[in-house]
C-alpha positions in Angstrom: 141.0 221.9 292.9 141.0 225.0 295.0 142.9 223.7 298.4 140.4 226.4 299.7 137.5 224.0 299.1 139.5 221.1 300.3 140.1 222.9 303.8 136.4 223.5 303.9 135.6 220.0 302.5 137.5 217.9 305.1 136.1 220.0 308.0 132.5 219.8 307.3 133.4 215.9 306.9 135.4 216.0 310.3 132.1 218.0 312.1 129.6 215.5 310.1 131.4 212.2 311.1 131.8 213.8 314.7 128.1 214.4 314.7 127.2 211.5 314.0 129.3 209.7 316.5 127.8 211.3 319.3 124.5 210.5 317.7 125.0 206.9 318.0 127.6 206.5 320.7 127.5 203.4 322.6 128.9 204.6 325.9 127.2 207.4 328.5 127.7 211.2 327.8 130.4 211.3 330.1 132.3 208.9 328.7 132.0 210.0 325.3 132.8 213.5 325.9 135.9 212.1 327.8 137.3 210.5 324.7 136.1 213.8 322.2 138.7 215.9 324.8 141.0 213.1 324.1 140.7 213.4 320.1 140.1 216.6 319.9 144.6 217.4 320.0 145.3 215.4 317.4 142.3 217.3 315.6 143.2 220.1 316.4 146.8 219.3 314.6 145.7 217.8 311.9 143.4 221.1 311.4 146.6 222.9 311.9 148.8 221.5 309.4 146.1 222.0 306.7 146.2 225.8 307.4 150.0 225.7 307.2 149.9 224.1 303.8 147.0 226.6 302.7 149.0 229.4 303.8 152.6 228.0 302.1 150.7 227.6 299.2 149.6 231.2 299.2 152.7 232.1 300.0 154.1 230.3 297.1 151.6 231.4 294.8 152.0 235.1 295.9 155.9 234.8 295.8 155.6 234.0 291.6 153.2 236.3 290.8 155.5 239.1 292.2 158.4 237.6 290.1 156.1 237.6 287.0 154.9 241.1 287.6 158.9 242.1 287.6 159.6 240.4 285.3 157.0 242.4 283.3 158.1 245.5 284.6 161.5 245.4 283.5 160.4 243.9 279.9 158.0 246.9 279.5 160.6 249.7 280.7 163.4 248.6 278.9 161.1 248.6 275.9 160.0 252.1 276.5 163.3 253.3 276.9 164.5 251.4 273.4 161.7 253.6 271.7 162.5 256.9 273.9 166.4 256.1 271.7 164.5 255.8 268.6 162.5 258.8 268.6 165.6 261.0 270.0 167.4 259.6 266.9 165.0 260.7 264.5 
């Protein structure tokens, strides 16, 4: 599954559940908006440490296609320089 969708997947959960406990909170306004500052760190971390692994995961991802496309590179010249030998020697 694209971690992409994930991402978007747990926050739209995150904003839904957080909706709907303010919806149906049992305390006053002011209380409640005391304890979403209070939450809202260790949201803000865990929101954090998603986007690190998304970006690591890029980062991984980008990392091995640049290897493959070397990798490539160097099959593909060292090919063309094998028939470069062939046609001088005919």
């Amino acid at each position: 599954m694209n971690t992409g969708k994930v991402l978007l997947g747990v926050l739209a959960g995150a904003a839904t559940g957080a909706l709907l406990g303010i919806l149906f909170a049992p305390h006053k306004g002011s209380v409640t908006r005391k304890k979403i500052i209070r939450n809202s760190g260790s949201f803000a971390d865990g929101v954090k440490g998603k986007i690190n692994e998304l970006l690591d995961d890029i980062t991984e991802k980008f990392e091995k296609v640049k290897e493959d496309v070397s990798e490539f590179a160097e099959q593909k010249m060292q090919k063309n320089g094998e028939v470069k030998k062939e046609v001088k020697a005919t």
